[in-house]
Structure formats: structure tokens, C-alpha cells
N, C-alpha and C positions, 0 to 999 in steps of 0.2 A: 816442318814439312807438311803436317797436317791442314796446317792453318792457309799454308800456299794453296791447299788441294782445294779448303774450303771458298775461297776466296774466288779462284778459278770456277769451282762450280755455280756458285753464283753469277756468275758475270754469265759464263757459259747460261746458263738458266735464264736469264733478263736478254741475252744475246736471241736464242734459243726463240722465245716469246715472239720478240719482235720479227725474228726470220719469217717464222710462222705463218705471223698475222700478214705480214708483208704479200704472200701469196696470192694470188689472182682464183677466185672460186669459178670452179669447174662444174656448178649446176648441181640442181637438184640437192643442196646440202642448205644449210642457213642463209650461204649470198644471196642464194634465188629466190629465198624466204622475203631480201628486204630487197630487193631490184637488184642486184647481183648478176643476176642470171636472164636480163634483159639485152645485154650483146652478147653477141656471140665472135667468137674468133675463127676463122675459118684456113687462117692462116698456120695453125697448129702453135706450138711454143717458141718463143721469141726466146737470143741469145740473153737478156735478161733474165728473164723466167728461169732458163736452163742452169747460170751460173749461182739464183737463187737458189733453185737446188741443191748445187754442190756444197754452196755456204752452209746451210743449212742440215745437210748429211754430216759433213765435216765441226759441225759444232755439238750437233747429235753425239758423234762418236767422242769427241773433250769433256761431254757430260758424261757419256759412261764409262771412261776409263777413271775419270775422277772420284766416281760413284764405288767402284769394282776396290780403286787403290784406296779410299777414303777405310771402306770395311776392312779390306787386307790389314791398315793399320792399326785398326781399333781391335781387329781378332787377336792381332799379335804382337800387344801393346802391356 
């Protein structure tokens, strides 16, 4: 069980990364730093954008029950 969790959180974690980075910079952070932040969208978030969000919440949430159930097992191991 352990090793499934550890396994999972991994992937989750490299999944996680790449969600991430995936993401379109919204200015004034590092994008705008290297030309990033030279167009602008005016059109607000696109249904890509949005579903990368959801991905990205919903992998969030696979690393921290992995995280949560990983300790549970080791407290009470």
C-alpha cells in the first residue's frame, strides 16, 4: 500500500510540475521578466486555460491526500 501511495505521489509531483509550468503568466511575475508579459490577452481565460486549472487543482488535491495517507501510515506502522 505504501509503495502504491509513494509511487502515485510521484507521478502526481512530475504531473503537478508540468501543470504548473504549463500555465500562461499573468504579468508582472518572472514571464514579464523574460518577454512574457509583452501580449496581453484581452479576451480573459480561454476554455484551455480554465480546464488547466481544474487539472491542476485536482492533481494538487492526489498529492495531498497521498502526503496526509502516506504519514497516517508511517504513524501507525
Amino acid at each position: 500500500m505504501a509503495l502504491t501511495l509513494q509511487i502515485v505521489l510521484v507521478l502526481a509531483s512530475v504531473l503537478m510540475t508540468v501543470f504548473v509550468l504549463l500555465h500562461k503568466g499573468k504579468g508582472g511575475g518572472l514571464s514579464s521578466l523574460f518577454g512574457g508579459g509583452v501580449q496581453s490577452n484581452l479576451s480573459g481565460s480561454t476554455v484551455v486555460e480554465k480546464n488547466l486549472d481544474r487539472v491542476t487543482i485536482l492533481t494538487a488535491v492526489i498529492w495531498l491526500i497521498c502526503i496526509v495517507a502516506l504519514n497516517l501510515i508511517q504513524a501507525y506502522s
